[in-house]
Biopython code that builds the backbone (N, CA, C, O; Angstrom):
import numpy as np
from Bio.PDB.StructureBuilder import StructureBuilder

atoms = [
    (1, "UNK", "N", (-12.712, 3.877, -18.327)),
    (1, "UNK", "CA", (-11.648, 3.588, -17.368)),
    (1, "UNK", "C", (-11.114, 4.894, -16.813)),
    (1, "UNK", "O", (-10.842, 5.911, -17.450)),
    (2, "UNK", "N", (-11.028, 4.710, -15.694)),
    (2, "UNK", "CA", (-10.700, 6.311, -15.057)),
    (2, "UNK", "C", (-9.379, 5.766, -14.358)),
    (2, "UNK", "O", (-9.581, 4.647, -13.888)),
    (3, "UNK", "N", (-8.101, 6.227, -14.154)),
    (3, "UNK", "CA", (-6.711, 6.701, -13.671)),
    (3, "UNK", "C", (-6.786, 7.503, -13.127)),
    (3, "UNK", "O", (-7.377, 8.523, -13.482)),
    (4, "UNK", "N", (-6.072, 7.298, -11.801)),
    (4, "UNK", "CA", (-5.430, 8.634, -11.091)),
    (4, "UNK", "C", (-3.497, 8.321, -11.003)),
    (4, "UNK", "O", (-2.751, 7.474, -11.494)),
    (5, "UNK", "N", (-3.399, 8.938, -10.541)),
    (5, "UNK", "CA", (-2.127, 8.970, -10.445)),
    (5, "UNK", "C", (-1.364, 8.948, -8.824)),
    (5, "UNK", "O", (-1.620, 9.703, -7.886)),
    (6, "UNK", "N", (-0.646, 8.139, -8.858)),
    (6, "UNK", "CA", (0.027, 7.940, -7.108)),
    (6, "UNK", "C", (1.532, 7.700, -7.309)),
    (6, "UNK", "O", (2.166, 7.236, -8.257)),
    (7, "UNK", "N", (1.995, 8.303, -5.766)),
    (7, "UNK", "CA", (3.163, 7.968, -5.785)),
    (7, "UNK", "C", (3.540, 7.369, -5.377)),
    (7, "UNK", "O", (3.157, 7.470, -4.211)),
    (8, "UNK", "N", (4.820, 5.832, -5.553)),
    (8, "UNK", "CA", (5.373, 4.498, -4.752)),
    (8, "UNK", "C", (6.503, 5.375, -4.570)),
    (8, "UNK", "O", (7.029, 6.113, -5.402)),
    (9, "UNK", "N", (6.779, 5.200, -3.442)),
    (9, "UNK", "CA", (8.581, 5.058, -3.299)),
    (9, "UNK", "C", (9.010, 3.287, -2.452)),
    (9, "UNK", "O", (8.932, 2.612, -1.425)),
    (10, "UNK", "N", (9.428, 3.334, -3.719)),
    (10, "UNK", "CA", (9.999, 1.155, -3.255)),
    (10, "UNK", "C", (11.106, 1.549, -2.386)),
    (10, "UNK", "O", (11.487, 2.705, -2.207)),
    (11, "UNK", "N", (11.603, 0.458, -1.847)),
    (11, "UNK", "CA", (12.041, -0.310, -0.833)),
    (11, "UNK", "C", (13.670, 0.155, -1.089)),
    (11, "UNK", "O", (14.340, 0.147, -0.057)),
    (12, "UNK", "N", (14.323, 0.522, -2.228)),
    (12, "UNK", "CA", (15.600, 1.182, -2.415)),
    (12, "UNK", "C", (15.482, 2.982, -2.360)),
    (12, "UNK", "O", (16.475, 3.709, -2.405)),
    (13, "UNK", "N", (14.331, 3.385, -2.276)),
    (13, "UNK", "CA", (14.005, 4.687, -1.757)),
    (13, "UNK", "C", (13.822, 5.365, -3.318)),
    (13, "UNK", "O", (13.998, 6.581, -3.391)),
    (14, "UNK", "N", (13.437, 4.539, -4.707)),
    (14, "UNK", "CA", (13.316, 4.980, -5.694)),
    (14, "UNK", "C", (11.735, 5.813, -5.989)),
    (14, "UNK", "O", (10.705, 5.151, -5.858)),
    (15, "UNK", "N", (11.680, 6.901, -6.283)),
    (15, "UNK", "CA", (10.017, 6.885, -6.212)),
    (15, "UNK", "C", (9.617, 6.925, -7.823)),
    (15, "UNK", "O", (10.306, 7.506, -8.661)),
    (16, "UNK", "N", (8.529, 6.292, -8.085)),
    (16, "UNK", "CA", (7.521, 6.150, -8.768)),
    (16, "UNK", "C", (6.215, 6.744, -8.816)),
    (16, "UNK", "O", (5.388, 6.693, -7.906)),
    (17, "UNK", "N", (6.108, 7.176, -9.661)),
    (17, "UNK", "CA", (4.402, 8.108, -10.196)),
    (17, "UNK", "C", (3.755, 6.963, -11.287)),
    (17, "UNK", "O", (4.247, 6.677, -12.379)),
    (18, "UNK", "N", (2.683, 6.469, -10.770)),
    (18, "UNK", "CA", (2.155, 5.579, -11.407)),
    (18, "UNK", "C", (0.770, 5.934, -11.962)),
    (18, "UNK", "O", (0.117, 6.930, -11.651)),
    (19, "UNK", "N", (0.356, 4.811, -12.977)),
    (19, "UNK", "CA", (-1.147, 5.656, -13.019)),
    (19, "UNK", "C", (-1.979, 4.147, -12.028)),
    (19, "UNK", "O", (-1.406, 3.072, -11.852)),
    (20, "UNK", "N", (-2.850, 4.354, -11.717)),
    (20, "UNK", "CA", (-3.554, 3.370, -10.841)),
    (20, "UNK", "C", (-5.490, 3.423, -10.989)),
    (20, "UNK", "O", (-6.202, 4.370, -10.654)),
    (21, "UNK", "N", (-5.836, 2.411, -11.443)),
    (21, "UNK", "CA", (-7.033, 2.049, -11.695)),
    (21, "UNK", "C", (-8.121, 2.346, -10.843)),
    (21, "UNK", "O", (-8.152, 1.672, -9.813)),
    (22, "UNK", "N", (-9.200, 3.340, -11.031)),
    (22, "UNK", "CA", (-9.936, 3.279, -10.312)),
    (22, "UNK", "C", (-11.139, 2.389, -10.417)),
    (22, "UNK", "O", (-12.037, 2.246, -9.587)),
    (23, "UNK", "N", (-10.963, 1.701, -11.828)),
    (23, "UNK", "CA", (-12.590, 1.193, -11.357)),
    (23, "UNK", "C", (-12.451, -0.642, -11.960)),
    (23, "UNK", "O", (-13.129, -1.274, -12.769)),
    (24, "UNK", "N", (-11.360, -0.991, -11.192)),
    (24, "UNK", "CA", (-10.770, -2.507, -11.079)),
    (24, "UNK", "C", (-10.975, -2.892, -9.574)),
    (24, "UNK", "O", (-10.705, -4.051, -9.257)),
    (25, "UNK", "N", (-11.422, -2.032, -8.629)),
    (25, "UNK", "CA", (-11.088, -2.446, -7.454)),
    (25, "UNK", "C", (-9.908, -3.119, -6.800)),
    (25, "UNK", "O", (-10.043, -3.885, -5.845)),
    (26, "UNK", "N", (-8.883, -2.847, -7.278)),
    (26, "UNK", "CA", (-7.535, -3.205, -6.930)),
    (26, "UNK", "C", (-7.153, -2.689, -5.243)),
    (26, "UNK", "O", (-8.024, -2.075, -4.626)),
    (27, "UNK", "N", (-6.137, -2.916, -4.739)),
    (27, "UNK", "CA", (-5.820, -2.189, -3.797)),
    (27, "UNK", "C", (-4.417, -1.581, -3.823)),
    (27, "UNK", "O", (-3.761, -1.378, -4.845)),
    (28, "UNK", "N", (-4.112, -1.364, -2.796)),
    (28, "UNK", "CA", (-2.422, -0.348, -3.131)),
    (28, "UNK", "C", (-1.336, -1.759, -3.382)),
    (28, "UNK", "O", (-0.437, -1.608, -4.209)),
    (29, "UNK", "N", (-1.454, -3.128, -2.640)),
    (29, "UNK", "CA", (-0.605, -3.840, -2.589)),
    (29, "UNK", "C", (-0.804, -4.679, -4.000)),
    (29, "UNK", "O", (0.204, -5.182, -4.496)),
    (30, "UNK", "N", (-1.918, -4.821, -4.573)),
    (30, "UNK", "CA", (-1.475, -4.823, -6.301)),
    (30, "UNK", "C", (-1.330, -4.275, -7.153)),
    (30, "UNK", "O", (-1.386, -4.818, -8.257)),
    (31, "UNK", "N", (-1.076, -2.937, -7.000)),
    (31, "UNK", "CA", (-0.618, -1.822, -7.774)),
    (31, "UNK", "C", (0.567, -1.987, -7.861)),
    (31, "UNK", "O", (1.004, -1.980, -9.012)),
    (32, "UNK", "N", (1.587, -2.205, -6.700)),
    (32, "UNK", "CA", (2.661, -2.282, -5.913)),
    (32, "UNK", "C", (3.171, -3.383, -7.332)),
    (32, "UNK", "O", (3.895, -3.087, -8.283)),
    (33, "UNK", "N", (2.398, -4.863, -6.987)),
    (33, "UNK", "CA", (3.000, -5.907, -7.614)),
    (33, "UNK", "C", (2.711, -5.610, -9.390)),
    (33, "UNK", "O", (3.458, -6.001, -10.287)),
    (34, "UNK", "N", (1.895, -5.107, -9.508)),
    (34, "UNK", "CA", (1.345, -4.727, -11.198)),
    (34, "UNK", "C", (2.936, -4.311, -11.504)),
    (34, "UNK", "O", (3.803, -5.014, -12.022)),
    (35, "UNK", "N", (3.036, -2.940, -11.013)),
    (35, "UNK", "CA", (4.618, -2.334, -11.678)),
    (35, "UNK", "C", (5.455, -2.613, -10.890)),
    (35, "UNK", "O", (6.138, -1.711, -10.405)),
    (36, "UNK", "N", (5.695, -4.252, -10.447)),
    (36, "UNK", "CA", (6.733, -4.840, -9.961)),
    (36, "UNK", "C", (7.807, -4.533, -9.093)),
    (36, "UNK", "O", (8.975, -4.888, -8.932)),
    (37, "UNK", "N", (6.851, -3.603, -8.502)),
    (37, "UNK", "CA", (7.807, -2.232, -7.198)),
    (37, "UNK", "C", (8.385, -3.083, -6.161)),
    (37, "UNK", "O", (9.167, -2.522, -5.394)),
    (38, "UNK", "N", (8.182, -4.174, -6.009)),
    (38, "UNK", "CA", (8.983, -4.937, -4.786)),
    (38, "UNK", "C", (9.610, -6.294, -5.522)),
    (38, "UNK", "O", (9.322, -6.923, -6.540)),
    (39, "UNK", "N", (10.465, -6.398, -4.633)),
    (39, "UNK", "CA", (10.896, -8.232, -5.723)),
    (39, "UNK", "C", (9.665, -9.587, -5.428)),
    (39, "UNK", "O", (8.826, -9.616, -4.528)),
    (40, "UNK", "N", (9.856, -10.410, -6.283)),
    (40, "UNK", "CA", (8.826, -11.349, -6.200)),
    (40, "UNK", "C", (9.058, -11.836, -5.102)),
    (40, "UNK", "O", (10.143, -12.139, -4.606)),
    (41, "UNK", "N", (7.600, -11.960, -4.526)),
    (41, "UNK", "CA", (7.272, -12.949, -2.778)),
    (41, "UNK", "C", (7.886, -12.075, -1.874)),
    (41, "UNK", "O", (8.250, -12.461, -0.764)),
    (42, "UNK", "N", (8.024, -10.959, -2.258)),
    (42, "UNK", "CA", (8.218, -10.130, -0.824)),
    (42, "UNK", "C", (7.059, -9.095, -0.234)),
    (42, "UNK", "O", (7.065, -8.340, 0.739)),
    (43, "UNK", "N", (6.017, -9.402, -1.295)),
    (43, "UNK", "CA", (4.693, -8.085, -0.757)),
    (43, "UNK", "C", (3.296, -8.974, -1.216)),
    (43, "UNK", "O", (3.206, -9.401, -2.367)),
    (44, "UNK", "N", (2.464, -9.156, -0.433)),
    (44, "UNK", "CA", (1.068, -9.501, -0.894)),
    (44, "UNK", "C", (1.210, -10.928, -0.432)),
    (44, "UNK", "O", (0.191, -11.559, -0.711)),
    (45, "UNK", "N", (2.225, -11.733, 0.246)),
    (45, "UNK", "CA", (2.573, -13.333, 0.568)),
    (45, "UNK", "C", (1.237, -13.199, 0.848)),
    (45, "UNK", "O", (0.589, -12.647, -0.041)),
    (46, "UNK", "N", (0.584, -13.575, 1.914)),
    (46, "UNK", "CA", (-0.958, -13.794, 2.320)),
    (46, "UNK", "C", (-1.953, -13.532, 1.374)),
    (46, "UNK", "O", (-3.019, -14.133, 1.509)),
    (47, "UNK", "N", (-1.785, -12.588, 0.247)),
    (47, "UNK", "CA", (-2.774, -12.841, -1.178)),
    (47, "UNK", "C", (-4.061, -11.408, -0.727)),
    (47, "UNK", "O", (-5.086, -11.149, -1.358)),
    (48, "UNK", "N", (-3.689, -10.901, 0.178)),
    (48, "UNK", "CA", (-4.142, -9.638, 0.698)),
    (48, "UNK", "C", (-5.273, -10.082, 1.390)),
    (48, "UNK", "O", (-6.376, -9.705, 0.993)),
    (49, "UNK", "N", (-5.205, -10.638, 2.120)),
    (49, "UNK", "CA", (-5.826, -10.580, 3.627)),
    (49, "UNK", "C", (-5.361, -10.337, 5.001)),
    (49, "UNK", "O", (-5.711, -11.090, 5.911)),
    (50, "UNK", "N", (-4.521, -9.235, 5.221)),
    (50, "UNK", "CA", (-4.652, -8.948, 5.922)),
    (50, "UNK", "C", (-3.743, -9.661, 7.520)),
    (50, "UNK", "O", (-3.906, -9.443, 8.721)),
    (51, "UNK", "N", (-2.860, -10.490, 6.800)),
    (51, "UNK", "CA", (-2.636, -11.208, 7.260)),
    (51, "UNK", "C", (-1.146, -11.724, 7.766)),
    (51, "UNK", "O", (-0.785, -12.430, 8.708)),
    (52, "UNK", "N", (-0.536, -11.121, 6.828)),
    (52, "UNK", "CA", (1.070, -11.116, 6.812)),
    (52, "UNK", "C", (1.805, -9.879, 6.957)),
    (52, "UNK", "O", (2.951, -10.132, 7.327)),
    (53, "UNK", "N", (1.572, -8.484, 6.793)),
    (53, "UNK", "CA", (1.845, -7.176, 6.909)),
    (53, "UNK", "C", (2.967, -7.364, 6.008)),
    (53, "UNK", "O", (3.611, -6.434, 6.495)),
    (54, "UNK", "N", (3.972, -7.939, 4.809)),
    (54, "UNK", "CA", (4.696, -7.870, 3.978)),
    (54, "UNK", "C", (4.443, -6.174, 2.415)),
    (54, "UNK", "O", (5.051, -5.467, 1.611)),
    (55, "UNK", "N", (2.993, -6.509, 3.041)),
    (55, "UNK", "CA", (2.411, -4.852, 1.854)),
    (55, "UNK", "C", (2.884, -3.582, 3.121)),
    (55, "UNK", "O", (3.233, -2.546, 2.555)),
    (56, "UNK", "N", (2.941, -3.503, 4.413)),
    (56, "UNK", "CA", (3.275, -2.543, 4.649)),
    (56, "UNK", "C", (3.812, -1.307, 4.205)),
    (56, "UNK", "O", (4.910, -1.192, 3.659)),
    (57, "UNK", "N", (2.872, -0.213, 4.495)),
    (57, "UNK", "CA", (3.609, 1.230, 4.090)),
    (57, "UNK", "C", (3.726, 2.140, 4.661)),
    (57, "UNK", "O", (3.335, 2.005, 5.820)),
    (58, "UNK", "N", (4.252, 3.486, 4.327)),
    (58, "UNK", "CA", (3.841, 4.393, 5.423)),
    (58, "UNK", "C", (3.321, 5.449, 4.336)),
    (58, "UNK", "O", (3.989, 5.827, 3.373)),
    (59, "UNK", "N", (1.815, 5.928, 4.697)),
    (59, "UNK", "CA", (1.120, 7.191, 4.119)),
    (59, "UNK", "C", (1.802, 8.980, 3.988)),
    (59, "UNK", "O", (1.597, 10.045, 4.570)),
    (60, "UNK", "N", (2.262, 8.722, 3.403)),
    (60, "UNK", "CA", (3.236, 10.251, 3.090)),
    (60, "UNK", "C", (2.470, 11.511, 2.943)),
    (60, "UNK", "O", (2.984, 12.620, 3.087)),
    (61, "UNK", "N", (1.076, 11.284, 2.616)),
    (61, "UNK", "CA", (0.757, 12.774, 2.072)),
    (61, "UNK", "C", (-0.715, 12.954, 2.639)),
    (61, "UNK", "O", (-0.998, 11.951, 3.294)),
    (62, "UNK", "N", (-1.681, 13.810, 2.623)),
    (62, "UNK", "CA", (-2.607, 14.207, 3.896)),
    (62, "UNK", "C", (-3.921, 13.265, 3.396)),
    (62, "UNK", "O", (-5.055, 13.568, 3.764)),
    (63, "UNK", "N", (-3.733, 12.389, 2.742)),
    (63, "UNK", "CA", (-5.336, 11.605, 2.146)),
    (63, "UNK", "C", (-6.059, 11.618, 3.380)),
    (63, "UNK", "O", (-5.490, 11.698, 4.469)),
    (64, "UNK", "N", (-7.435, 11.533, 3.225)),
    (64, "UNK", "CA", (-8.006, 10.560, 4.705)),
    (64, "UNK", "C", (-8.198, 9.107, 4.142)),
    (64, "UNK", "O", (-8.782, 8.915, 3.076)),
    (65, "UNK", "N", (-7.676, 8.090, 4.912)),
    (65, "UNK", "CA", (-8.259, 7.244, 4.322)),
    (65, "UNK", "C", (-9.550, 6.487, 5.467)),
    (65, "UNK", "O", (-9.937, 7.042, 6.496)),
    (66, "UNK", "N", (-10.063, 5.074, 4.945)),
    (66, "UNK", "CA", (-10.936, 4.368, 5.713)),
    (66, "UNK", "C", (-10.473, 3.786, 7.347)),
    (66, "UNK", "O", (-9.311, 3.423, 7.532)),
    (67, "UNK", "N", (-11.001, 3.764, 7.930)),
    (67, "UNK", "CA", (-10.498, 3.973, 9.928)),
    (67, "UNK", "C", (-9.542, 2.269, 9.429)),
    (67, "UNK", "O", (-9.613, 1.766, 8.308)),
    (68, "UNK", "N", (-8.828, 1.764, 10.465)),
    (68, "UNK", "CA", (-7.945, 0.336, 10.271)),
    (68, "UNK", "C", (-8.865, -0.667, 10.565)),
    (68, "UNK", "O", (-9.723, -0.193, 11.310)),
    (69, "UNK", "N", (-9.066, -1.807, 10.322)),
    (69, "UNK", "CA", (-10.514, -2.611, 10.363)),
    (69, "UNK", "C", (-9.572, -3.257, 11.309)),
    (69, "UNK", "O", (-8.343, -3.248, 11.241)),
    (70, "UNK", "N", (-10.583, -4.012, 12.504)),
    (70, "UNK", "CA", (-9.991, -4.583, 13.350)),
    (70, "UNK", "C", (-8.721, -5.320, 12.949)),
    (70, "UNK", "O", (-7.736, -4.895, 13.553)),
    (71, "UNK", "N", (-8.432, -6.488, 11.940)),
    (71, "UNK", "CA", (-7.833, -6.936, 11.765)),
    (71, "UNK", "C", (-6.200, -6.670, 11.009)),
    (71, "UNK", "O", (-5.187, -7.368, 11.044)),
    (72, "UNK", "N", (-6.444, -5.547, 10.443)),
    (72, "UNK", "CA", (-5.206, -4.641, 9.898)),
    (72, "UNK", "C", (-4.710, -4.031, 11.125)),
    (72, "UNK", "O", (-3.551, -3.650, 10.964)),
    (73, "UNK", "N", (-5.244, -3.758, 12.502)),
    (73, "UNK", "CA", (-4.494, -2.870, 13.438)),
    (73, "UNK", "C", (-3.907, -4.235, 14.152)),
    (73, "UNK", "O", (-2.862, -4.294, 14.799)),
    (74, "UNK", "N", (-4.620, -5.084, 13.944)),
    (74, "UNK", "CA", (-4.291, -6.453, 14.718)),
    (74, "UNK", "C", (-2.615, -7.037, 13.649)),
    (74, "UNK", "O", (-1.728, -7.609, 14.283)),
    (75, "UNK", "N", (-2.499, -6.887, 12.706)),
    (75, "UNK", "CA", (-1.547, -7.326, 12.143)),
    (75, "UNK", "C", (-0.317, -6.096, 12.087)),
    (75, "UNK", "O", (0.795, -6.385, 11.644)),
    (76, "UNK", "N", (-0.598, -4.850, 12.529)),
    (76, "UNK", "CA", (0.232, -3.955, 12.462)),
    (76, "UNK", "C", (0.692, -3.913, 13.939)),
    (76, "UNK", "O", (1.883, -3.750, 14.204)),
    (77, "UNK", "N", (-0.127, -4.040, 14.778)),
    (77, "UNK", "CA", (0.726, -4.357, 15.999)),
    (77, "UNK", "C", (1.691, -5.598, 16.410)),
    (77, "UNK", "O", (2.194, -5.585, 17.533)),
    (78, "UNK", "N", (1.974, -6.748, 15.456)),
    (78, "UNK", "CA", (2.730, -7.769, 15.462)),
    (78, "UNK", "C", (3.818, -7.206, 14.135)),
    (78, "UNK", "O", (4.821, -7.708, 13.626)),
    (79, "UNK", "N", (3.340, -6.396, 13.981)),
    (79, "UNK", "CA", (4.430, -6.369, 12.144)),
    (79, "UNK", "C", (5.997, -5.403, 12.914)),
    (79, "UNK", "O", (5.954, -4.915, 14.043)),
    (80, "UNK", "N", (7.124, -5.330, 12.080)),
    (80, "UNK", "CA", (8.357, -4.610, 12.435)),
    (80, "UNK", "C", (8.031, -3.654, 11.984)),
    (80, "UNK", "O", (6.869, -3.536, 11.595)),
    (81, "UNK", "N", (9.079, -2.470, 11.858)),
    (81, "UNK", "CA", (9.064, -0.753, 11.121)),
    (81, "UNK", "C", (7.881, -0.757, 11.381)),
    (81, "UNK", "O", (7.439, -1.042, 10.268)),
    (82, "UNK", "N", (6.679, -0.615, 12.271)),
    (82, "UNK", "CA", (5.660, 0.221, 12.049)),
    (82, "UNK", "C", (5.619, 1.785, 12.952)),
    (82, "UNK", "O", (5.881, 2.029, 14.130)),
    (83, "UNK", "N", (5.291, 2.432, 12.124)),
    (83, "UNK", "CA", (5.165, 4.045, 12.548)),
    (83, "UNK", "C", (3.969, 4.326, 12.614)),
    (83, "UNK", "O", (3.184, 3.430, 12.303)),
    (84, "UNK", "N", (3.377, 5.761, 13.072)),
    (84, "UNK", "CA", (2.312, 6.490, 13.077)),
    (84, "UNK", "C", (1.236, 6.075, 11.691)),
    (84, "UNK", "O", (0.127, 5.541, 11.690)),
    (85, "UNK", "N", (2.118, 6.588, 10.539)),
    (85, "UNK", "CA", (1.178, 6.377, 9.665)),
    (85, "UNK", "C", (1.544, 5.106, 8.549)),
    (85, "UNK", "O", (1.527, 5.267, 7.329)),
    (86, "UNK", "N", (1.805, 4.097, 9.091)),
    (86, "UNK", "CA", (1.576, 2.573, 8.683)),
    (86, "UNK", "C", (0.406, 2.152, 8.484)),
    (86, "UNK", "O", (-0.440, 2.066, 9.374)),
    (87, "UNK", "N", (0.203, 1.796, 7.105)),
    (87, "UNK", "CA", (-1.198, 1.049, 6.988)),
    (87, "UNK", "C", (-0.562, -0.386, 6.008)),
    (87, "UNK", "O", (0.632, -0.507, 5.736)),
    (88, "UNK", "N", (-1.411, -1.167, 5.673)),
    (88, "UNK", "CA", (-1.501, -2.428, 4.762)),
    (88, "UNK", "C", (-1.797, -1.737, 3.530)),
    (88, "UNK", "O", (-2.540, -0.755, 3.543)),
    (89, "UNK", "N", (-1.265, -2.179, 2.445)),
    (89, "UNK", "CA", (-1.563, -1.710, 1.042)),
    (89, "UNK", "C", (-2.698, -2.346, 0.725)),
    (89, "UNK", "O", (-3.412, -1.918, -0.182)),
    (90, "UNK", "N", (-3.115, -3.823, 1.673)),
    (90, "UNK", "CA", (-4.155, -4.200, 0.638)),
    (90, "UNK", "C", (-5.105, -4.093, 1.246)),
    (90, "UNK", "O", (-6.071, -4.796, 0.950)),
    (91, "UNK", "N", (-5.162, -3.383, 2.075)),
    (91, "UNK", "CA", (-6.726, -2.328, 2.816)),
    (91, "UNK", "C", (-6.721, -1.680, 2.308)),
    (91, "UNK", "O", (-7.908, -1.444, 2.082)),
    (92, "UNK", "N", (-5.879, -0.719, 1.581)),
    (92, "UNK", "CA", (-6.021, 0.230, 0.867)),
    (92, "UNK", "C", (-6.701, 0.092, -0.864)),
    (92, "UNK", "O", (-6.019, -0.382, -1.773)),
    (93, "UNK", "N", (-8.262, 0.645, -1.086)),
    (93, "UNK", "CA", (-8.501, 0.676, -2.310)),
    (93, "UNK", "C", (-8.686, 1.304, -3.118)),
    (93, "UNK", "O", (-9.751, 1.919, -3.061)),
    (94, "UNK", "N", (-7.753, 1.547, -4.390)),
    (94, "UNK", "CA", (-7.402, 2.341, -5.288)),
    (94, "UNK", "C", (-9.163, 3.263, -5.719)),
    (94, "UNK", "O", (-9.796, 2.856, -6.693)),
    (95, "UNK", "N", (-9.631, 4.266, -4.994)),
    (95, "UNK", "CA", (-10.247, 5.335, -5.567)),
    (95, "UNK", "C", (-10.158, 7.106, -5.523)),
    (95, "UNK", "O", (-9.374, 7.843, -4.927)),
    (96, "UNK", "N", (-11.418, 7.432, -6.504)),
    (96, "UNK", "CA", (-10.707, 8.368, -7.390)),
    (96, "UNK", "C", (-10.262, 9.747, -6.548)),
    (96, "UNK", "O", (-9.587, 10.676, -6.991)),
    (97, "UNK", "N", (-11.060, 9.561, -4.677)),
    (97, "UNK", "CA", (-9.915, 10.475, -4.021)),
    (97, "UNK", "C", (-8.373, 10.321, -3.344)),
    (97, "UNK", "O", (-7.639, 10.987, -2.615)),
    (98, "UNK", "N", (-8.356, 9.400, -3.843)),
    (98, "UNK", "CA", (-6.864, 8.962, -3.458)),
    (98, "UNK", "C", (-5.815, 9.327, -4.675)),
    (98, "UNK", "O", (-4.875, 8.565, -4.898)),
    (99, "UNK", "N", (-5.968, 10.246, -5.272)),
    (99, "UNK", "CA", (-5.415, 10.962, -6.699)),
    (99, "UNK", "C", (-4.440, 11.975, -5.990)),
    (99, "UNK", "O", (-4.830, 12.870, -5.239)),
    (100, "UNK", "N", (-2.659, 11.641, -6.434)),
    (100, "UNK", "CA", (-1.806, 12.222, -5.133)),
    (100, "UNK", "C", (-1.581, 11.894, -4.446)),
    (100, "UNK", "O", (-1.275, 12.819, -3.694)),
    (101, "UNK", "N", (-1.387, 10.430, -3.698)),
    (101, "UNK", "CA", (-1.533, 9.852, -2.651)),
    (101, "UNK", "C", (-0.284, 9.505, -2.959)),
    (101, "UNK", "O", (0.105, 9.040, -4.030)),
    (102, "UNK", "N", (0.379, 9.755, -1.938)),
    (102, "UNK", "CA", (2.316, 9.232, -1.963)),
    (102, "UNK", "C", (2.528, 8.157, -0.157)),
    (102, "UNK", "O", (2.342, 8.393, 1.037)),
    (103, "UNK", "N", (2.958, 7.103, -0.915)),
    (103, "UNK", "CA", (3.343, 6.251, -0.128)),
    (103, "UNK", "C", (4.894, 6.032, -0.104)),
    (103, "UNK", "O", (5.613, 6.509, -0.982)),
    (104, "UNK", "N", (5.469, 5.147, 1.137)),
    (104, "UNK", "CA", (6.515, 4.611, 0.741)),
    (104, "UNK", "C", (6.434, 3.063, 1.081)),
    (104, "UNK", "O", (5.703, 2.579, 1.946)),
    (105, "UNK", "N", (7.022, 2.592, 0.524)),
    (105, "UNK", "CA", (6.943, 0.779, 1.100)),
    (105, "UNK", "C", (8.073, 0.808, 2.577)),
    (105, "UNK", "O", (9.083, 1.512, 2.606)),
    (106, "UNK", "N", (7.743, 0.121, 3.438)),
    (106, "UNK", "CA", (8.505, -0.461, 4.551)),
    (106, "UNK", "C", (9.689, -0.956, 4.435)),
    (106, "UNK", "O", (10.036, -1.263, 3.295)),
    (107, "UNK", "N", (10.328, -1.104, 5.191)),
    (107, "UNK", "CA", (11.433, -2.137, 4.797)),
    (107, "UNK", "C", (10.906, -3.507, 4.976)),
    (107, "UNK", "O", (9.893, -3.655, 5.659)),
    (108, "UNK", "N", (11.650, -4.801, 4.283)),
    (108, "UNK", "CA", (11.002, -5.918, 4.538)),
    (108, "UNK", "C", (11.537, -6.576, 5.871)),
    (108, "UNK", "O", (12.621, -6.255, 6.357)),
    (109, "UNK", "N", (10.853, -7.347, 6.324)),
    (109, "UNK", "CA", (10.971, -7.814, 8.175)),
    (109, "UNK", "C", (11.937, -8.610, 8.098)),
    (109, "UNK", "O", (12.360, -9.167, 9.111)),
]
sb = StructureBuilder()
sb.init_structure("model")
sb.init_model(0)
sb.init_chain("A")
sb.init_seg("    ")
for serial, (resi, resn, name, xyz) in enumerate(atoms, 1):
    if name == "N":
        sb.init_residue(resn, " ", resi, " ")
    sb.init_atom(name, np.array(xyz, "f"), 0.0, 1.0, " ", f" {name:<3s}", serial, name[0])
structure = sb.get_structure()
């Protein structure tokens, strides 16, 4: 089992250093719900497809990640608070170069 380590900052602006699974295939928006960083039914409603933008975040620190798949830019252009570097947590999947990766959660809509 390999861990890296990331940073949440939840929704009261608390930040968190977590350790996060690399080889579960998880994504950022069940990491999120694993250490219960948002209140229940406020992140992942759609079950991570892509579909509800409630995982919204904004990318804090220089990762590259994977380009926005049609359908994540399609749900970020209907979503509120979105900025420059807004992505979906559950496009996002926990690997081992994403070690350092500081997010913050959105506010909820």
């Amino acid at each position: 089992m390999s861990d890296i380590k990331i940073t949440i900052i939840d929704r009261q602006g608390v930040e968190h250093q977590v350790d996060a699974p690399t080889d579960m295939n998880m994504n950022l928006m069940e990491v999120v719900r694993s250490y219960e960083l948002a209140a229940e039914g406020t992140i992942g409603i759609c079950g991570g497809m892509a579909m509800c933008a409630s995982c919204q975040c904004y990318i804090l620190s220089d990762h590259e990640l994977p380009a926005l798949s049609y359908d994540e830019d399609l749900m970020l252009a209907e979503a509120f608070h979105v900025k420059e570097n807004s992505r979906l947590g559950c496009q996002i999947f926990i690997k081992e170069e994403l070690a350092g990766l500081r997010v913050a959660l959105a506010p909820e809509a």
